[in-house]
N, C-alpha and C positions, 0 to 999 in steps of 0.2 A: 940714819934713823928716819924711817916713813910715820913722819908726824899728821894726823890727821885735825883737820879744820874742825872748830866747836859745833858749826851751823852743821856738817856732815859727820857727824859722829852720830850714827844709827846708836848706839848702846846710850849714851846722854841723852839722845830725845825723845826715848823709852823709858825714861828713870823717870821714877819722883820726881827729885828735883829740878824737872823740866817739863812738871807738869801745866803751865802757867804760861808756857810756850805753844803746848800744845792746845788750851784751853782758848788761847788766842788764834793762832791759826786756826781754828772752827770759827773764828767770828771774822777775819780780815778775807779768808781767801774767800768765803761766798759772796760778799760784801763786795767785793773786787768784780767778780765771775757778773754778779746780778747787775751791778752798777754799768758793766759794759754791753751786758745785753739789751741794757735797755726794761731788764724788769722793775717797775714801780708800783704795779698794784698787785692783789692777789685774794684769789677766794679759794678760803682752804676749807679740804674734805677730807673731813677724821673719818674714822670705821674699822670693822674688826679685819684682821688679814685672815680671818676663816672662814668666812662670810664667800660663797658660791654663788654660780649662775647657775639659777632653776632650784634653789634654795625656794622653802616656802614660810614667808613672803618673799620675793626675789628682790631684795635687796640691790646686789650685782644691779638687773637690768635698771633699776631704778636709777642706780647712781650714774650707770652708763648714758640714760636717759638725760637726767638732769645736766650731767657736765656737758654734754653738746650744745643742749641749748642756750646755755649758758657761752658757751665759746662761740657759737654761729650770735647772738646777742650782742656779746663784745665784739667780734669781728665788724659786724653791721654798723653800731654804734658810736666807736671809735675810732681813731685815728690808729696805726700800726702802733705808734711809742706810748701811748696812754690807753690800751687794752689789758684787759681784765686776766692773769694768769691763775690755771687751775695750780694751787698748791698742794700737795697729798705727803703721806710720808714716803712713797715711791717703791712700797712692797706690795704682795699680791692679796688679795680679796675684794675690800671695797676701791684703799687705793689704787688698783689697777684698772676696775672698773671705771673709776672719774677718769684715771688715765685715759682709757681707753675711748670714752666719749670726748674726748677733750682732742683727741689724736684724730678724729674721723673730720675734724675741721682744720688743723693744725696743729701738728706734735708740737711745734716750738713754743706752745700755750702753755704747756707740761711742765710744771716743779717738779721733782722729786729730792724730799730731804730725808734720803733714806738713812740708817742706822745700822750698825753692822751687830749682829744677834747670832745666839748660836742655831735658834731655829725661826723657821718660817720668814726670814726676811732676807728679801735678794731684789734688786730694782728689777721692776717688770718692763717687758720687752714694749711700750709705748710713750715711754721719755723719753724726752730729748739728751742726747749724753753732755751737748753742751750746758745743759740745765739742771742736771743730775748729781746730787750731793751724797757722799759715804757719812755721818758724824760718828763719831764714839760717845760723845757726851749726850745723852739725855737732853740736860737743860739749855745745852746751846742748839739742839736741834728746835728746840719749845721755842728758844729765844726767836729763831727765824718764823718759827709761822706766827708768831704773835706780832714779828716787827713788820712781816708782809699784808698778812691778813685785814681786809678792808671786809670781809664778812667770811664768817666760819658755817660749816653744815657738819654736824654729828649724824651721822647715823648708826644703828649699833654694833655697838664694840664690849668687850673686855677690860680690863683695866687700864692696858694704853690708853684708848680711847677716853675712859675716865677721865685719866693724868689730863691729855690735852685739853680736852674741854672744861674743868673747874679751872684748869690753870688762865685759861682764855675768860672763864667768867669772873674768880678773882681780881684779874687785871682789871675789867671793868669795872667790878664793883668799888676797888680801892679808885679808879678813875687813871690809872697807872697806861692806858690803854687810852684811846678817845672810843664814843659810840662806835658801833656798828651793829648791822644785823648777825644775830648767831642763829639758826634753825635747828633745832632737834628733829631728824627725820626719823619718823616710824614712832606715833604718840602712844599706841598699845605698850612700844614695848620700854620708854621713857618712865612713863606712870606707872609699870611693872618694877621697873628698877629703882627709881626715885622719887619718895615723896615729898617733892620740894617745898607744898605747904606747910610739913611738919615744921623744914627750917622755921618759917615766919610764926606759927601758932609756937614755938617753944621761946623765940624772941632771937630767933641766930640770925636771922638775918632782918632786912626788912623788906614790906610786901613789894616795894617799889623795882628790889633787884627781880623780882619774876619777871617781870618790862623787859629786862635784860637778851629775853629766847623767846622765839616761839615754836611748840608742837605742831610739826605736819604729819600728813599720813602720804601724801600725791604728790607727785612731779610738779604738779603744776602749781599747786598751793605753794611749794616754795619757792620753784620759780617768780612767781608773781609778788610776792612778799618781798626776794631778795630784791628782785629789779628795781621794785618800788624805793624800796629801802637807798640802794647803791645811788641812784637818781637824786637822792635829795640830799645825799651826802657829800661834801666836796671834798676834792683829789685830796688823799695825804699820800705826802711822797714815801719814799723807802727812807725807812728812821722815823716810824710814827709811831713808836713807842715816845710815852713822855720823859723829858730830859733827865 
């Protein structure tokens, strides 16, 4: 009788009742991968995966713009084991584009916590493969950029982009998260989409969480915000979500 092992039995770790196995492996094996690489910080950049170059506004170039100098910064800045990793979900539009600015300095700056979808999502060709993550789950993908992210950049997106960003301002505001800088890039098209006064004037939130973001329009405006921001912040390690 060719009896097969519980831990290699593909049909059980496919099942239901091995769902809580698999929910775990999304949280040990990157935690493992990151901890040896030496990743401890990270500045993640949400965005639509529709989102082109030579799109008008060009977005793309934008984000391609900003993740360099952000990487040539960190590079400059820091020391090899406490620089700054671009985090993205590691599909193509804007995440490619950070990719991509982030690669023109060094690929092995590059997260990707990519997701497996039935469309539009495949890791773009400027990750690092050793830094490159498949998840199935949704919320253990959310968990990673929230437990890396020492400063988040929205720009626009779809309802992914959404999901992550309330999810990353939630954590803040319950305090679940410590500070950091969050930018919303492209303030035309923020104010088009959300009117986050409304929250405060109805009483949903209060005025104080607006503190929380700020709207850019330029490269440079957030550049210079983020830097400022990360500068007066000190290191939280990987596991800076609160206990």
């Amino acid at each position: 009788m060719d009896v097969v092992k519980a831990y290699r039995n593909e049909r059980f770790l496919a099942s239901d009742e091995a769902r809580e196995i698999r929910i775990l492996s999304e949280y040990l094996e990157p935690r493992t991968r990151l901890l040896h690489a030496g990743v401890q910080r990270g500045i993640a950049v949400f965005g639509s995966a529709r989102l082109r170059r030579g799109d008008t506004p060009d977005y793309y170039a934008m984000a391609v713009d900003l993740a360099e100098r952000l990487a040539r910064w960190t590079v400059a800045t820091h020391p090899a084991d406490a620089r700054y990793h671009i985090c993205t979900g590691g599909g193509p539009g804007i995440m490619e584009a950070a990719a991509e600015g982030t690669a023109r300095v060094d690929r092995r700056l590059n997260v990707g916590l990519n997701i497996s979808l039935l469309h539009e999502q495949h890791a773009n060709p400027w990750l690092d493969p050793g830094l490159t993550f498949d998840f199935h789950y949704f919320f253990m993908r959310k968990f990673w950029f929230a437990n890396l992210a020492q400063a988040v950049v929205a720009f626009p997106g779809g309802f992914g982009t959404m999901d992550e960003l309330f999810e990353i301002l939630t954590l803040l505001q319950t305090r679940k998260i410590r500070g950091r800088p969050v930018v919303l890039f492209g303030a035309e098209f923020w104010n088009a989409i959300v009117n986050f006064q409304v929250f405060v004037d109805r009483g949903l939130i209060s005025a104080r969480d607006l503190d929380d973001f700020k709207m850019v329009e330029s490269v440079e405006e957030a550049l210079e915000f983020l830097i400022s921001r990360l500068a007066d912040n000190a290191t939280l390690p990987l596991g800076a979500l609160t206990p």
